[in-house]
Phi, psi and omega in degrees: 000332188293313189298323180317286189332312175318301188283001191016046129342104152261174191286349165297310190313314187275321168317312198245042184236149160284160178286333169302334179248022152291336184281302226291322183285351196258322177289333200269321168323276167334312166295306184313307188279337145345128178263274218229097160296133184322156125264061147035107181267179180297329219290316190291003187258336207279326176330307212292333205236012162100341190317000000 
């Protein structure tokens, strides 16, 4: 709730939002603030998918 608060969200606002586009806006936030946002190199896609 704080972060909504951040974003001045009211709870009319929030009635017609799912918790997915509330992450998704809190992510996109984040990113935003980011100096050098992470990039997924080959070594971490071949962990994550076994490759």
């Amino acid at each position: 709730m704080l972060r909504c608060a951040e974003f001045h969200l009211s709870d009319e606002a929030l009635e017609g939002m799912t918790m997915g586009m509330v992450y998704d806006m809190l992510i996109e936030q984040s990113n935003d603030h980011e100096e050098y946002p992470y990039k997924a190199t080959q070594e971490d896609i071949d962990r994550i998918f076994g490759g």
